[in-house]
C-alpha positions as CSV (number, residue, x, y, z in Angstrom):
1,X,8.3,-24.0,-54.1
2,X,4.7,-22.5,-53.7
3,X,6.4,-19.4,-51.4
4,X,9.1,-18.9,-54.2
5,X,5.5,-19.1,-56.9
6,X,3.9,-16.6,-55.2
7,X,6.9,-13.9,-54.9
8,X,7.2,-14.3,-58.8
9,X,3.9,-13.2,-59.4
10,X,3.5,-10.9,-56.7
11,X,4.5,-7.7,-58.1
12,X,2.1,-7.8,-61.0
13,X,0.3,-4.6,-61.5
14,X,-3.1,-3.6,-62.5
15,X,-4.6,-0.6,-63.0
16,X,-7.1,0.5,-59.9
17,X,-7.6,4.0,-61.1
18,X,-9.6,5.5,-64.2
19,X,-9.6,9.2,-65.3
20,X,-13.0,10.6,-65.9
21,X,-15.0,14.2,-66.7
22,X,-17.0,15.5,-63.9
23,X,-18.6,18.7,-64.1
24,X,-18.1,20.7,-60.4
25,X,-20.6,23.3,-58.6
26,X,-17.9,25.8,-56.6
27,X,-18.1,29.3,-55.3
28,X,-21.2,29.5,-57.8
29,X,-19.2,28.1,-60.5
30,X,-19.7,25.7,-62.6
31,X,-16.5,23.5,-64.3
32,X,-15.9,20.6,-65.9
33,X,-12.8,18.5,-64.9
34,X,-11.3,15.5,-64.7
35,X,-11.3,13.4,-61.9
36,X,-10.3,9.7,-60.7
37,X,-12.6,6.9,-59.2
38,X,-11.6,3.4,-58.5
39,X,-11.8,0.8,-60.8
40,X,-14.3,-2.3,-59.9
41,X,-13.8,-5.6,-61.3
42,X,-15.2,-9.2,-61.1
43,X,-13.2,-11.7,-59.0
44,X,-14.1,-15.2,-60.2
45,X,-12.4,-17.8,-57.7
46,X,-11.4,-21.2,-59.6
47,X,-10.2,-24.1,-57.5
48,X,-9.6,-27.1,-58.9
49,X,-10.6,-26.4,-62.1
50,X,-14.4,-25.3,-60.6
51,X,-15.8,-21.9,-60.0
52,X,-16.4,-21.7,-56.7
53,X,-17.6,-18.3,-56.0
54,X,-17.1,-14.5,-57.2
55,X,-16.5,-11.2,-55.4
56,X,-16.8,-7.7,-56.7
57,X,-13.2,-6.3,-55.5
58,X,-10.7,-3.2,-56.7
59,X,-8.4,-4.7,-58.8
60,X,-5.3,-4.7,-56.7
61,X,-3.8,-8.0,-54.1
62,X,-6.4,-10.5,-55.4
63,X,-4.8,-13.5,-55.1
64,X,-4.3,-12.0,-51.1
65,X,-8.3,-11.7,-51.3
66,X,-8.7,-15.4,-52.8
67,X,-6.5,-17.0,-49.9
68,X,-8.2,-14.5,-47.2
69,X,-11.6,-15.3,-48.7
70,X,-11.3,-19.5,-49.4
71,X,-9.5,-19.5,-45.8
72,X,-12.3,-17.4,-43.8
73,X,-15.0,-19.7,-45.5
74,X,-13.0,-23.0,-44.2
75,X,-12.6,-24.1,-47.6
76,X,-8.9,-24.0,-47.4
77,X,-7.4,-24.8,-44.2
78,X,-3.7,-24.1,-44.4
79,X,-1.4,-22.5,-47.3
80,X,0.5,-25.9,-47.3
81,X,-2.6,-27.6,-49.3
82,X,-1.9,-24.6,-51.8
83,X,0.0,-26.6,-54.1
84,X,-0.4,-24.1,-57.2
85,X,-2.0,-19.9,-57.4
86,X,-2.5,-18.0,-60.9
87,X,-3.9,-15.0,-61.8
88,X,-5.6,-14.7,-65.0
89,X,-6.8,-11.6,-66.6
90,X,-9.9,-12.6,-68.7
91,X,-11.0,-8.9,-70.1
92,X,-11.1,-5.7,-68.6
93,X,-13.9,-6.2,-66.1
94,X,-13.6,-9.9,-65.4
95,X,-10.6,-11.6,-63.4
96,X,-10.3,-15.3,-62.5
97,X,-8.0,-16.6,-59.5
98,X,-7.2,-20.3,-60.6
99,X,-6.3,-22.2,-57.5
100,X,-5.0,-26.0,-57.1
101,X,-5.2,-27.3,-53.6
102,X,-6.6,-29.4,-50.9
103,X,-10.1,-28.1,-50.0
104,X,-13.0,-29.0,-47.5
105,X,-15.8,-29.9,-49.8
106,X,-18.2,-29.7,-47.3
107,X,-17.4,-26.3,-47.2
108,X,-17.7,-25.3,-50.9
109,X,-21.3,-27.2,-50.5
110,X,-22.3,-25.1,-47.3
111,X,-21.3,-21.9,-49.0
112,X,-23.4,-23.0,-52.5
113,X,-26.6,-24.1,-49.9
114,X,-26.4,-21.8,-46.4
115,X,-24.3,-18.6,-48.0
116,X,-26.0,-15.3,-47.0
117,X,-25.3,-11.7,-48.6
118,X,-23.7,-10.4,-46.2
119,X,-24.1,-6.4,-45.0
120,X,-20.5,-5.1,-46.4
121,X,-20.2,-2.8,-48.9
122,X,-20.8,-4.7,-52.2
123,X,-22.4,-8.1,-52.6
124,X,-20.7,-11.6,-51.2
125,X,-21.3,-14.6,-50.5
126,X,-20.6,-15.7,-46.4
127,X,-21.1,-18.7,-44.6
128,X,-18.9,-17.4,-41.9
129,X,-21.6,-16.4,-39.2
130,X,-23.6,-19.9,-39.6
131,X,-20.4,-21.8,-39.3
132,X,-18.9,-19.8,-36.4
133,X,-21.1,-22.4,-34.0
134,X,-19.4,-25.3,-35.6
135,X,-15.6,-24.2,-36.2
136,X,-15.0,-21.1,-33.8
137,X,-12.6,-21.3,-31.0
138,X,-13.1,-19.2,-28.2
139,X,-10.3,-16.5,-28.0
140,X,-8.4,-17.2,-24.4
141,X,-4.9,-16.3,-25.1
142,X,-3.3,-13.5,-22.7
143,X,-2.0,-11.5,-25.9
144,X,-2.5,-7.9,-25.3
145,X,-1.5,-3.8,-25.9
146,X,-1.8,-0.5,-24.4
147,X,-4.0,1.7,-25.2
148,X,-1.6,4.0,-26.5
149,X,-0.4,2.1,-29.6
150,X,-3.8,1.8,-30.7
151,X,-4.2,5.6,-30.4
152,X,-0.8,6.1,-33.2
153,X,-1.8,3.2,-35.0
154,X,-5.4,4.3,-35.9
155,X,-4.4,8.0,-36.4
156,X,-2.1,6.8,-39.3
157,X,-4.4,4.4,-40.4
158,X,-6.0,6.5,-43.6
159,X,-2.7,8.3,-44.1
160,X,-0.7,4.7,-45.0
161,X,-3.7,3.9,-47.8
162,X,-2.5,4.9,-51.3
163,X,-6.5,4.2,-53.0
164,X,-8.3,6.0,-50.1
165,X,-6.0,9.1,-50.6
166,X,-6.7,9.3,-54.5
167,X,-10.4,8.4,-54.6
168,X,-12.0,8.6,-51.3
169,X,-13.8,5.5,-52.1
170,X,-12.6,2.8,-50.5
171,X,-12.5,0.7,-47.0
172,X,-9.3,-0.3,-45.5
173,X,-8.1,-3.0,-43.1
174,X,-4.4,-3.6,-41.4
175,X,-3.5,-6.5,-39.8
176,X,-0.6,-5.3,-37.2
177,X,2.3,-7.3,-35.8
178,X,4.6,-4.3,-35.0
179,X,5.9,-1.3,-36.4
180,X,7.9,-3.0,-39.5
181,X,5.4,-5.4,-39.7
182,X,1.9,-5.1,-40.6
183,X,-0.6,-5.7,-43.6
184,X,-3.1,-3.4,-45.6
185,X,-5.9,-4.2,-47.8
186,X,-8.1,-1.6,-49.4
187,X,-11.3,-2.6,-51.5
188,X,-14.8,-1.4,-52.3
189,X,-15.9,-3.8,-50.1
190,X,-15.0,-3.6,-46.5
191,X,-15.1,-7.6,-45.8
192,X,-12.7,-7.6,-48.8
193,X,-10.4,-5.8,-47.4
194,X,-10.1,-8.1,-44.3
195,X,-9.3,-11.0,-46.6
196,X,-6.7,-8.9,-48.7
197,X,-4.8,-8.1,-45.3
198,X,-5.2,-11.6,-43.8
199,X,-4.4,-13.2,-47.1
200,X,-0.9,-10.6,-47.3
201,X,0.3,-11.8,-43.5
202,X,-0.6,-15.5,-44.1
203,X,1.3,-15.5,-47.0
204,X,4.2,-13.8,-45.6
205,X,4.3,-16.8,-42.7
206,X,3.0,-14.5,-39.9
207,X,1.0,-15.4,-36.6
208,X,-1.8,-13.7,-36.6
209,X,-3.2,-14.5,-33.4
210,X,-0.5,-12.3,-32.0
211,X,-2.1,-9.4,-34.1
212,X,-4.6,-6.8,-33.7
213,X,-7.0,-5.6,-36.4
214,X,-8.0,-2.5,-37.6
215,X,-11.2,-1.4,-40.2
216,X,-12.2,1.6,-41.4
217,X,-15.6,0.7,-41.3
218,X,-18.5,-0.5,-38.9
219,X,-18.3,-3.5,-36.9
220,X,-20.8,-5.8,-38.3
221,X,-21.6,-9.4,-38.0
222,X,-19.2,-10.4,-41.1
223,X,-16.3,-8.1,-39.7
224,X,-16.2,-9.7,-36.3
225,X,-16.7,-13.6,-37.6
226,X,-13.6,-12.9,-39.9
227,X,-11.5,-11.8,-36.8
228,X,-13.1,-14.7,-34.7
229,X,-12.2,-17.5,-37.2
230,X,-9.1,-16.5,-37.7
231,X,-8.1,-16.3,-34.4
232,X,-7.0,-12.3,-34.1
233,X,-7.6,-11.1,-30.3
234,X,-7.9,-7.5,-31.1
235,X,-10.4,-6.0,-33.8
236,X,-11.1,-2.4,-33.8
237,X,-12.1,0.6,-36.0
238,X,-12.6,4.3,-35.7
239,X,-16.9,3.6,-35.9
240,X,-19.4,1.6,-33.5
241,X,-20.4,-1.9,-33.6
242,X,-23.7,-3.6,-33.8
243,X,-25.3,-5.4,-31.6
244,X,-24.8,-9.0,-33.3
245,X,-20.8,-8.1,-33.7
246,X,-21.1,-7.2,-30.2
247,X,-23.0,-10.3,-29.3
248,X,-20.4,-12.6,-31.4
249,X,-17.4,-11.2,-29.7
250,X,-19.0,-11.9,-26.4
251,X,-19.4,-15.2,-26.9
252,X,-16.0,-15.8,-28.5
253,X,-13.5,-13.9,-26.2
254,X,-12.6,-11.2,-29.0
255,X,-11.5,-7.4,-27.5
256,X,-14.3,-5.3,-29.5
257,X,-13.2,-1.9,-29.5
258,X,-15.0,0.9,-31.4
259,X,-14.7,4.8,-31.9
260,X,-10.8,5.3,-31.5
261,X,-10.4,8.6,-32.1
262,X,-8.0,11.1,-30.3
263,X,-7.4,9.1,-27.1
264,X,-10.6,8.0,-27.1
265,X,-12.4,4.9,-27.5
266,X,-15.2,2.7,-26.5
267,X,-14.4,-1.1,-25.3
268,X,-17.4,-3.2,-26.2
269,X,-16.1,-6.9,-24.7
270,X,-12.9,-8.0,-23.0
271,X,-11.5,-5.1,-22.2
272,X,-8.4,-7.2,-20.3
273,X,-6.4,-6.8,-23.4
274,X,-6.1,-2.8,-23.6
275,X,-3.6,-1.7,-20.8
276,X,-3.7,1.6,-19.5
């Protein structure tokens, strides 16, 4: 019943684009015309009936973000405790997620009382690099992919993202199981974008522990917990790491892989799952 739910309201549509004057400086020319920039909104999460959190996003695959987001933070441990998911558009600027399931309390308290602003684009809330020494598993499964896949994959990574072509102001993330199957999320924020993609494959039933990750953006603390907690081997991006994502996926068993560009690409930890 909550699968069948959640294709209903799926396909809703929002607009994540607004038209505006901009006046433009070219060949010694000046002009005035219009252009399009995204469209930022409030996300205000609601779970049982109490506002847990909010999240500047784009206004496109937020229920995805509120599953990807209450999941990373622990405070929903599996879509079967999802018993109900609604999307409610409060004005034009302000969007509520209303959410009835099972949740880790605990959790909702850690993230009220230990939540840190974490150093993705926009501001949100994280408890995720705190609670990686009490719920992490180390990564030790023999999943793994050649070298060459991640080359194609990561040289049509911008071309497959609709909001980055328009605006050139967004982040994008894509969860990949195979060529027919993998998962995009584009935001303002690039640890929104995680939760968008990780909130689409979840939601379609897929194991993502047999996945690899991709980001547009740096590797930071917040990008590598995400990929850590929920169990993906592979996380990589076209950009470097720093030294605390580094030091995280270390300690955790992830494949940290940075600069792919061209068929290059720099192998930070556990190189054993890129084949040559």
């Amino acid at each position: 019943m909550f699968l069948y739910m959640i294709m209903l309201v799926i396909g809703e549509k929002m607009e994540t684009i607004f038209q505006t004057e901009v006046t433009k400086i070219q060949n010694n020319k000046k002009f005035t015309v219009l252009d399009e920039v995204i469209r930022e909104i409030k996300l205000e999460l609601i779970v049982n009936r109490k506002k847990v959190g909010s999240l500047m996003a784009v206004p496109v695959d937020l229920k995805e973000l509120a599953v990807g987001y209450l999941m990373s933070e622990g405070i929903i441990k599996s879509l079967k405790d999802i018993k109900k998911i609604e999307l409610v558009d409060v004005d034009t600027k302000v969007f509520q997620v209303k959410i009835d399931a099972k949740v880790v309390e605990k959790s909702i308290e850690r993230l009220n009382i230990d939540g840190v602003i974490v150093s993705g684009c926009g501001r949100a809330t994280s408890t995720q690099i705190s609670k990686l020494a009490i719920d992490a598993t180390i990564l030790k499964d023999d999943f793994s992919i050649d070298a060459k896949l991640l080359f194609e994959e990561m040289s049509k990574f911008y071309t497959q993202c609709p909001l980055y072509e328009r605006t050139g102001c967004v982040h994008t993330a894509k969860v990949y199981l195979n060529k027919e199957t993998f998962f995009l999320g584009e935001d303002i924020a690039q640890h929104n974008t995680i939760d968008k993609a990780i909130g689409k494959a979840k939601l379609a039933g897929v194991n993502i522990s047999k996945c690899f990750l991709m980001v547009s953006g740096r590797l930071s603390s917040e990008m590598v917990a995400k990929a850590v907690i929920h169990q993906i081997p592979i996380l990589a991006s076209r950009t470097a790491s720093t030294c605390r994502g580094v030091n995280i996926a270390d300690k955790f068993g992830l494949t940290l892989v940075g600069f792919v560009r061209g068929k290059k690409m720099n192998i930070y930890r556990h190189a054993k799952r890129i084949n040559v």
